[in-house]
Every structure is written in C-alpha cells, then in structure tokens.
TORSEFI-687324 format. One record per atom (N, C-alpha, C): chain; x, y, z; atom name; residue in one letter. Coordinates in steps of 0.2 Angstrom, whole numbers. Each point is the difference from the previous one (the first is absolute). Layout:
BEGIN
SITE chain    xx    yy    zz name resn
SITE     A     X     Y     Z   CA    A
...
//
This chain:
BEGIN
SITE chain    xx    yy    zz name resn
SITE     A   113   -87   -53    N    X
SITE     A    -2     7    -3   CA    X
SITE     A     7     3    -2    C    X
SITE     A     4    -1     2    N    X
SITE     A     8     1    -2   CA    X
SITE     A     2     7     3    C    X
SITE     A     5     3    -3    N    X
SITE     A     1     5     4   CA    X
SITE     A    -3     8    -2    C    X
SITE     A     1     6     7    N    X
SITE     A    -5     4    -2   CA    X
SITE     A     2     5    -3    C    X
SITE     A    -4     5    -3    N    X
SITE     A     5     5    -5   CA    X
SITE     A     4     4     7    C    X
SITE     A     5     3    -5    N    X
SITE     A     4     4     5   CA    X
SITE     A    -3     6     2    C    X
SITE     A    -3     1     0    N    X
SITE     A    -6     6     1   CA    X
SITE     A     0    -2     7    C    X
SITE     A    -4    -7     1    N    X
SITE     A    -1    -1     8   CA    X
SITE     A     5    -1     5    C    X
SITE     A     4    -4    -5    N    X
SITE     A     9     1     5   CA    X
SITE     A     1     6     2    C    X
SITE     A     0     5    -5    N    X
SITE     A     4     4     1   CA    X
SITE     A    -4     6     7    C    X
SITE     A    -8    -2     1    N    X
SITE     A    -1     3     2   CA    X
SITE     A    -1     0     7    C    X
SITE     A     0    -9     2    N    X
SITE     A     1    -5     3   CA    X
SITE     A     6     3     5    C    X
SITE     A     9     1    -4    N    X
SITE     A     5     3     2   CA    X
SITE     A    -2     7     2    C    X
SITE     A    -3     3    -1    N    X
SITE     A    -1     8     1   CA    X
SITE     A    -5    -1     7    C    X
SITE     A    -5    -6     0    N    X
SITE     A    -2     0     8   CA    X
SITE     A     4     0     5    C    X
SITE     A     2    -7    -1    N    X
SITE     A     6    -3     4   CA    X
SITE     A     4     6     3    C    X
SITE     A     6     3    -6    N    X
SITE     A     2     6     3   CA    X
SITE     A    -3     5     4    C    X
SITE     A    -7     2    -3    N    X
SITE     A    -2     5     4   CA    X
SITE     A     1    -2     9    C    X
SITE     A    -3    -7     0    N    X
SITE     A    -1     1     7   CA    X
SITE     A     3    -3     3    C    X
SITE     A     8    -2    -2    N    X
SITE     A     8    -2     4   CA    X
SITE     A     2     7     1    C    X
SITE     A     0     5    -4    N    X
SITE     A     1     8     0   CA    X
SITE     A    -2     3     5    C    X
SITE     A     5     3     3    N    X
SITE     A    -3     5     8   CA    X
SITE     A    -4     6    -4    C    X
SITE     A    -7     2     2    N    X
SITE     A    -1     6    -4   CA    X
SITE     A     5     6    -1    C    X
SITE     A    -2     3    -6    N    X
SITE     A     5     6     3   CA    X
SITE     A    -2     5     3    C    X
SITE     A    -6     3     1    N    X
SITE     A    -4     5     5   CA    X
SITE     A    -5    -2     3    C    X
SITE     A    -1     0     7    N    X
SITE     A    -6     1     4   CA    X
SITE     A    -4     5     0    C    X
SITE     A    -6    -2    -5    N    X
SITE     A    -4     7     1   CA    X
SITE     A    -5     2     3    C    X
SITE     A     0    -7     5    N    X
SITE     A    -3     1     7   CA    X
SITE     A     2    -3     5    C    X
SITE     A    -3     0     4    N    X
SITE     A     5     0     7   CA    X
SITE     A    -1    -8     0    C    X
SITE     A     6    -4     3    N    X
SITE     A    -3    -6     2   CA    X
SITE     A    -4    -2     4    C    X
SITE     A    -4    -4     0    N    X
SITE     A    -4    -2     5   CA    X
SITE     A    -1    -6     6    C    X
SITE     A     2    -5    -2    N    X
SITE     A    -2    -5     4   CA    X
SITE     A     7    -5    -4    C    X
SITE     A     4    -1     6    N    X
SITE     A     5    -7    -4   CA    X
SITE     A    -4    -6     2    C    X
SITE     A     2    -6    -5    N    X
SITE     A    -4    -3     1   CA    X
SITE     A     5    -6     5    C    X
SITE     A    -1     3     7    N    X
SITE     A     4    -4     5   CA    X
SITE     A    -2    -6     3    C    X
SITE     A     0    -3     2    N    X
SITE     A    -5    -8     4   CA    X
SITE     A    -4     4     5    C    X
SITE     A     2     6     4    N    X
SITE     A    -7     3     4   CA    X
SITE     A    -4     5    -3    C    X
SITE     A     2     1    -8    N    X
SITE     A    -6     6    -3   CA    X
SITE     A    -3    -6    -5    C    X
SITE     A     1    -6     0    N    X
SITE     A    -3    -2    -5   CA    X
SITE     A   -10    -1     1    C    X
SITE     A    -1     1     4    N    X
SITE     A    -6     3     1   CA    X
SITE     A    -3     4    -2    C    X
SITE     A     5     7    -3    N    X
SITE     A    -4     6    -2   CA    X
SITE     A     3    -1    -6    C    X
SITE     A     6    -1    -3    N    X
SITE     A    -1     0    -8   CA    X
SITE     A    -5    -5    -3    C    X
SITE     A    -1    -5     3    N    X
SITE     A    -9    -5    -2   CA    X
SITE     A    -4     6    -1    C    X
SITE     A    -1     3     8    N    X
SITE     A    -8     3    -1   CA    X
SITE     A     3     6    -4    C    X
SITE     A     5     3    -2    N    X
SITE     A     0     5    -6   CA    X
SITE     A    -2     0    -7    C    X
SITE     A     6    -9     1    N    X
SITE     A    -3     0    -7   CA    X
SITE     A    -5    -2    -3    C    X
SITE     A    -5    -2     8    N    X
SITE     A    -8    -1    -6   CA    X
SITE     A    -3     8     1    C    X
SITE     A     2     3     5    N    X
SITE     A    -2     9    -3   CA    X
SITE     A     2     1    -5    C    X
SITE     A     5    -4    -6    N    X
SITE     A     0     4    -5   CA    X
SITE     A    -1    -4    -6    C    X
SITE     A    -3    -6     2    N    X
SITE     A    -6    -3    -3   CA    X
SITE     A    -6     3     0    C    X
SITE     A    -3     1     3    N    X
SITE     A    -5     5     3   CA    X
SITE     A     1     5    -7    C    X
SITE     A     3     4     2    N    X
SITE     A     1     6    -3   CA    X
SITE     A     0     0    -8    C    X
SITE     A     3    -5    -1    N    X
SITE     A     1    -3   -11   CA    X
SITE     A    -8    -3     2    C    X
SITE     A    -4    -4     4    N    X
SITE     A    -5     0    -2   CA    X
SITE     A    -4     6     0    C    X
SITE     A     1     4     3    N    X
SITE     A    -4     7     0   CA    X
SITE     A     1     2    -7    C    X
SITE     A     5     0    -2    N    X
SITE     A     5     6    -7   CA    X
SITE     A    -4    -5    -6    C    X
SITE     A    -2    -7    -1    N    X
SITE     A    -3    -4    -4   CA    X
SITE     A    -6    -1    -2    C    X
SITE     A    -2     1     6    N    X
SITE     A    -7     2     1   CA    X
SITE     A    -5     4    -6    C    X
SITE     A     4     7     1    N    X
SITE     A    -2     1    -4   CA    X
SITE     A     5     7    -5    C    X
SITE     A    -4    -2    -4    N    X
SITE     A    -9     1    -4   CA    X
SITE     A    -1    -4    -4    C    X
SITE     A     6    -4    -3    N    X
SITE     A    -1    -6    -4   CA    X
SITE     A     0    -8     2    C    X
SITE     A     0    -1     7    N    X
SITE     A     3    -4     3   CA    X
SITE     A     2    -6     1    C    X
SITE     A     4    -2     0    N    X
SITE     A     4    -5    -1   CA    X
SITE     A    -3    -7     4    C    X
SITE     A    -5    -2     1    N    X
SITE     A    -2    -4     3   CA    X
SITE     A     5    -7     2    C    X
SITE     A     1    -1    -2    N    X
SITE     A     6    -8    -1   CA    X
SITE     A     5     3     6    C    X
SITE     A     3     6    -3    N    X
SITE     A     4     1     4   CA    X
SITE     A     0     3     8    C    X
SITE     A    -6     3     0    N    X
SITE     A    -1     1     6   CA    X
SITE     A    -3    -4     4    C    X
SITE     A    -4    -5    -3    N    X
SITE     A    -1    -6     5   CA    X
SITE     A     8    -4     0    C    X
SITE     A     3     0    -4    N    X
SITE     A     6    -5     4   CA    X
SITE     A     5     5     5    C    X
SITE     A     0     5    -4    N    X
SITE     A     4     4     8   CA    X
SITE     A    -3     1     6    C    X
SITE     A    -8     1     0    N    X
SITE     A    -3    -3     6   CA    X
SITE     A     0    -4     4    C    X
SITE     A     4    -7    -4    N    X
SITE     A     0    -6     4   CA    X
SITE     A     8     0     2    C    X
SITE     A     3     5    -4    N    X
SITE     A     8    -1     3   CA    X
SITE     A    -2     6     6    C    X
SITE     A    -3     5     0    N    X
SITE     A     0     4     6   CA    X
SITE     A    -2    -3     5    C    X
SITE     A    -6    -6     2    N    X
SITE     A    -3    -2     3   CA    X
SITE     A     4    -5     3    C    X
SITE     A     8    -4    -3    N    X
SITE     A     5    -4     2   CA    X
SITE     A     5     3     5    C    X
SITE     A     3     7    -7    N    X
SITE     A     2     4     6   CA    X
SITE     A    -1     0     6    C    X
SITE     A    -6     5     1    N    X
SITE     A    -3     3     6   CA    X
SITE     A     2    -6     5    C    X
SITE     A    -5    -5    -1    N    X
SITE     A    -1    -9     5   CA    X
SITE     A     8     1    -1    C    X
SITE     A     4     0    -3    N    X
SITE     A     9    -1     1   CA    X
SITE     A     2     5     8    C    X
SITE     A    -3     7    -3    N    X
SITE     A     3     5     6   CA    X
SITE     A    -1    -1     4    C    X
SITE     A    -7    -5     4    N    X
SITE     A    -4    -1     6   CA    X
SITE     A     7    -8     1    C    X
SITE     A    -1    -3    -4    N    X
SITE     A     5    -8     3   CA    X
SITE     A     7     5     2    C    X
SITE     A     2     3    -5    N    X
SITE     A     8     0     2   CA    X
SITE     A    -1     6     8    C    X
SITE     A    -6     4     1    N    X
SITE     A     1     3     5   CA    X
SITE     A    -1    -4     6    C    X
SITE     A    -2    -7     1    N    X
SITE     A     0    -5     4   CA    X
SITE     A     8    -5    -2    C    X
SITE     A     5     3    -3    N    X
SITE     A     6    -4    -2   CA    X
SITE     A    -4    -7    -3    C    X
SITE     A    -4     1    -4    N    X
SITE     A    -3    -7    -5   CA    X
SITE     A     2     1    -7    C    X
SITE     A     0    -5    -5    N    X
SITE     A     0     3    -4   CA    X
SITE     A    -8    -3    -6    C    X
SITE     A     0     0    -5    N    X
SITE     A    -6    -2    -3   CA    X
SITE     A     0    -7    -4    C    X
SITE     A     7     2    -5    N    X
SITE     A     0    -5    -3   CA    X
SITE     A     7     1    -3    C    X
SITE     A     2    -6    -2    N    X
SITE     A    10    -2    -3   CA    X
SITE     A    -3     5    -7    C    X
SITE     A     9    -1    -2    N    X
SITE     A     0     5    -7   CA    X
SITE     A    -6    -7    -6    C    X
SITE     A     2    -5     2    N    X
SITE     A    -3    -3    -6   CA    X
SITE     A    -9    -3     0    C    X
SITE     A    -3     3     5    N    X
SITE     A    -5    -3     0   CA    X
SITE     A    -6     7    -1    C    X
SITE     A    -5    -2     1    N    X
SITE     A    -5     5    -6   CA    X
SITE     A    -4     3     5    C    X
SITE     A    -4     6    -3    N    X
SITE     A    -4     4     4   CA    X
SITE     A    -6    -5     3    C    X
SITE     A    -3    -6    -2    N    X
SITE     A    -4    -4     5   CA    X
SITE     A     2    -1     7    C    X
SITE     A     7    -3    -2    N    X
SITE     A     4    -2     8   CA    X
SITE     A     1     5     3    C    X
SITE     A    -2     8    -2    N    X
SITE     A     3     5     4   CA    X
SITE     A    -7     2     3    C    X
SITE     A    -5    -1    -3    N    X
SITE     A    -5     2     4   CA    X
SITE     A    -3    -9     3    C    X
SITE     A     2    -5    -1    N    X
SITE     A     0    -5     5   CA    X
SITE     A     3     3     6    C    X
SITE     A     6     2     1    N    X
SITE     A     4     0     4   CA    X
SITE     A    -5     6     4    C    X
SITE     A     1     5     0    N    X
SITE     A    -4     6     1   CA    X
SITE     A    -4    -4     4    C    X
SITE     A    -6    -5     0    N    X
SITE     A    -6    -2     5   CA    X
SITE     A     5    -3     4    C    X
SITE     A     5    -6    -1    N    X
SITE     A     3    -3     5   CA    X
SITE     A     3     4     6    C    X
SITE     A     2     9    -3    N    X
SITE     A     1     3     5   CA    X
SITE     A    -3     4     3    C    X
SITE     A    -5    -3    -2    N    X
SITE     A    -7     6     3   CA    X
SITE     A     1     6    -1    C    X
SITE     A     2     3    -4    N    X
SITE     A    -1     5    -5   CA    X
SITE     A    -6     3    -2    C    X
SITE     A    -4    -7    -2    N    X
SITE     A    -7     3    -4   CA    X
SITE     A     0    -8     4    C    X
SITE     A    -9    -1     0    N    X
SITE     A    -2    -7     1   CA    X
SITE     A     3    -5    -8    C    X
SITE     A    -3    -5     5    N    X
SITE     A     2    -5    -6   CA    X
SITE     A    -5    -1    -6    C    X
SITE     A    -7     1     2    N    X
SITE     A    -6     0    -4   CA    X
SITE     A     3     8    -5    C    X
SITE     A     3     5     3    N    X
SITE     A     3     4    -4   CA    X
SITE     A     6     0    -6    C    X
SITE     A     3    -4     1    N    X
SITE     A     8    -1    -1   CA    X
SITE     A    -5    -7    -6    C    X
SITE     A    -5    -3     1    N    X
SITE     A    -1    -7    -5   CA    X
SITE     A    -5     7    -4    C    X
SITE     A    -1     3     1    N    X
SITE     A    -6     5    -6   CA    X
SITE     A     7     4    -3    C    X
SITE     A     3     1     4    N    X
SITE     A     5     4    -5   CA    X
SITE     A     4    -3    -4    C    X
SITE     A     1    -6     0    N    X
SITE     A     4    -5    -3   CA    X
SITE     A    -5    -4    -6    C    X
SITE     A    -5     0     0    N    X
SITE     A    -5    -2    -4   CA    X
SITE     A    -3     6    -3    C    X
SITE     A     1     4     0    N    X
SITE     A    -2     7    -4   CA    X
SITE     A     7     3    -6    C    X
SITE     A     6    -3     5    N    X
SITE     A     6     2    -7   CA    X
SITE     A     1    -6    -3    C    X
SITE     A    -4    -7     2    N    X
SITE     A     0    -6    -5   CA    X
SITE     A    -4     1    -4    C    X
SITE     A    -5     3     0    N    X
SITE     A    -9    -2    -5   CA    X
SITE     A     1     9    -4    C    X
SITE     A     0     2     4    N    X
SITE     A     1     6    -5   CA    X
SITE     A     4     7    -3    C    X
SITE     A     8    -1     4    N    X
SITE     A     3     3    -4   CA    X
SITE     A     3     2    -8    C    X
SITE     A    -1    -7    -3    N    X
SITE     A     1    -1    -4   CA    X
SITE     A    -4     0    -7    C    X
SITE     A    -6     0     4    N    X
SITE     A    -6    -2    -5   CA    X
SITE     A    -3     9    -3    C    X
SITE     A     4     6     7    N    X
SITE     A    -3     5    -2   CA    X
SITE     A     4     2    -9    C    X
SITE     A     4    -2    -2    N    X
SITE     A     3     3    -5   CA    X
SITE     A    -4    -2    -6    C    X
SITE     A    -7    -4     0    N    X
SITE     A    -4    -2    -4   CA    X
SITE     A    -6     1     0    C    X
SITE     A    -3     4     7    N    X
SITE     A    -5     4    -1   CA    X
SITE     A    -1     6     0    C    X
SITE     A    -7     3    -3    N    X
SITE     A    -1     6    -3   CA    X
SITE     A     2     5     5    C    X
SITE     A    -1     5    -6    N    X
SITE     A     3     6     6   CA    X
SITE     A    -3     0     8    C    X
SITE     A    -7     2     0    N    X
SITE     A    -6     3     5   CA    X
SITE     A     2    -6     6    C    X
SITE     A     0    -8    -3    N    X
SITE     A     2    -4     8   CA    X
SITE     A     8     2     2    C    X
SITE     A     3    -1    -7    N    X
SITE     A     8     2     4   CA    X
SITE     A     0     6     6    C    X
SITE     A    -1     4    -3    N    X
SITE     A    -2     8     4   CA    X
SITE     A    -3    -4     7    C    X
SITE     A    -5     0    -1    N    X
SITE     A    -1    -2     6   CA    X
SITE     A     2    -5     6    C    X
SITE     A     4    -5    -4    N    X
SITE     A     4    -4     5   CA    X
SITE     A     7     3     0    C    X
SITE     A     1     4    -3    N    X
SITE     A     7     5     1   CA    X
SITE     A    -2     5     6    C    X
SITE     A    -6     3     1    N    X
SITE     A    -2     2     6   CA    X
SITE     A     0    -2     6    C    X
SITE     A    -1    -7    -2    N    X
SITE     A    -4    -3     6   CA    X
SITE     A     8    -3     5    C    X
SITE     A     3    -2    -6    N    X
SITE     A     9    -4     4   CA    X
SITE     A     3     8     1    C    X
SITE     A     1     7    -2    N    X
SITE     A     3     5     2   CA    X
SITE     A    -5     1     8    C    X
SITE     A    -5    -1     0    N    X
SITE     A    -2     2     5   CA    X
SITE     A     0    -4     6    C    X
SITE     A     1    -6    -1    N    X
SITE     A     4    -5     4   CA    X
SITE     A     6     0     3    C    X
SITE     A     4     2    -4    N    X
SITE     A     8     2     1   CA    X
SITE     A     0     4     4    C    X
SITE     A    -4     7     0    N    X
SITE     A     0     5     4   CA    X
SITE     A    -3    -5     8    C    X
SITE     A    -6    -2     0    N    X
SITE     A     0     0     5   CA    X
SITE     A     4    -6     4    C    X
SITE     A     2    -5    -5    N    X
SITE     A     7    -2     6   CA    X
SITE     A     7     2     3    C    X
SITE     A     2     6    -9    N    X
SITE     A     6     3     4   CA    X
SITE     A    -4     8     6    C    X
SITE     A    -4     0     2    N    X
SITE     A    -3     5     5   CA    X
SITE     A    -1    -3     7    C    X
SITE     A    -1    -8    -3    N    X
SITE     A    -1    -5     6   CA    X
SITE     A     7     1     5    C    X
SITE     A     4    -4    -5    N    X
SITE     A     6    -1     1   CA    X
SITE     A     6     7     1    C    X
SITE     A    -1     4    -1    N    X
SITE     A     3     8     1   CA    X
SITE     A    -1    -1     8    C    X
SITE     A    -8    -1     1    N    X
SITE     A    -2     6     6   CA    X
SITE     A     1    -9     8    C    X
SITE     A     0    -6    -6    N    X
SITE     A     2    -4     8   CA    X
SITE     A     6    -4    -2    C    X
SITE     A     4     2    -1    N    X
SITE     A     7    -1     1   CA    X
SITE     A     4     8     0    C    X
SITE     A    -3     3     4    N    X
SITE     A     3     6     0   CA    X
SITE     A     3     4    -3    C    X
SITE     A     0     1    -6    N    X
SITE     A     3     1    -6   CA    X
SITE     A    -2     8    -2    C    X
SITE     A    -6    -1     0    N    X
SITE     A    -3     5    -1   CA    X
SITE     A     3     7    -1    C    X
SITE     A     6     1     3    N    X
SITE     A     3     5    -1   CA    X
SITE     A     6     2    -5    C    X
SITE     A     1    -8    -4    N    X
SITE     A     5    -1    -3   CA    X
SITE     A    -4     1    -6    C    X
SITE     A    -6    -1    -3    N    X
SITE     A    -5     0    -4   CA    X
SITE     A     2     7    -3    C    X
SITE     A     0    -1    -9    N    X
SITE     A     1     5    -4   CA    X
SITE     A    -6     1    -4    C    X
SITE     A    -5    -2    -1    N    X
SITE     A    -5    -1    -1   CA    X
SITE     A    -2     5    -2    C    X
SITE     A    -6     4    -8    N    X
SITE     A    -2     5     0   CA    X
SITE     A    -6    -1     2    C    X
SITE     A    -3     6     3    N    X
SITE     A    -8    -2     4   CA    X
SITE     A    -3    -4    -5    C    X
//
C-alpha cells in the first residue's frame, strides 16, 4: 500500500503528543488513579461510561453497530471489575474478548453455560449486525444494551462495588 499521506502522520504525531502531554487543566476533579487496588473500580467505571455512550447513541438515530459492540465492551469491563475485585484478572493484553468471557465462567463470575452463550453471541453475531436492516439492528442493539446493564448491576451490587458505580439511573 505504500506510504500514508501526511494528513495521517501528521495527525497520527498530534495523538501521540496529545497523550505524552500532561494535560494543562483539570476541569474536573480526579477520580480514581488507576493503582493495582482500585483497579476494580476504573473497570466498573469504565463500563458506566460505556453505558452512558450507549444511552447518548441510542437515540434518536441510533447507532446500532455501535451500541452493541460497546455493550460487549461494557459487559468485559464489568466481568473485569468483579475478577480484579477478587485480585484475578480476565485476560493478557493480547488475547480477545472470547477468552475474557471464557475466563469470567472459570472464575465463577457467571456460570460456564453463561460465559459459552456470551462467547458464542459476540462470535455469530456481532458482526453480522452491520448488514441487517435497521428494525432487527434496533432490536438486537436493545437486546445486548440491556444485557450489559444487567450484568454491570450484577456485578456492582456482588462484588461490592456498588458504591463505586457512576451509573445514570
């Protein structure tokens, strides 16, 4: 393919920098560093703020694709909060969202019979939503947003979290 235009380099340097760069103002208070003891609550936040983008996507025109793949990233999260609040972790940096919900059953997190339907639902049809009509997108974009919720609810309220949860109702 050869080399990219400078558009992408350049824009490519302008991330890189951005995020080597110490911000220059806090225009909120910090929250949680992410230490090896709070690593259980920056998980369960950040799928509160997957949640959240899938609420903001939702609607009015809504993004289906995207809110079922962030519901499968909030539903990794979450299952990550619940392992790391037992000192586990889910999966290495190089191995895929399957193995994280494989692991999730081996921890008894979710059953196993749970952890093989989760895993066989982001195989068969994650990817297939970007090719169907709007009306079933929508409704499988419902269906995994409302899944997400109820495991990050699961996992909030039994690994005692629940109060670290930023959630909007």
């Amino acid at each position: 393919m050869g080399e990219e235009p400078a558009a992408i380099r350049d824009a490519l340097d302008r991330a890189t920098a951005a995020f080597d760069a110490p911000p220059e103002t806090l225009s909120f208070p910090p929250t949680v560093e992410p230490t090896e003891t709070k690593t259980a609550v920056v998980s369960l936040r950040t799928a509160c703020r997957l949640l959240t983008a899938c609420r903001s996507l939702r609607e009015p025109d809504g993004y289906h694709a995207s809110v079922i793949e962030l519901s499968f990233a909030a539903i990794e999260h979450s299952l990550a909060a619940a392992a790391h609040s037992r000192g586990e972790t889910l999966r290495k940096a190089d191995s895929g969202r399957a193995t994280a919900f494989a692991r999730a059953g081996d921890l008894g997190l979710v059953s196993e019979t749970t952890a093989e339907q989760l895993k066989q639902l982001h195989r068969d049809n994650r990817r297939r939503t970007r090719t169907r009509d709007t009306a079933a997108a929508a409704q499988h974009a419902t269906a995994m947003f409302d899944l997400a919720v109820a495991v990050h609810t699961h996992v909030a309220d039994t690994a005692a979290l629940s109060h670290e949860c930023t959630c909007e109702g």
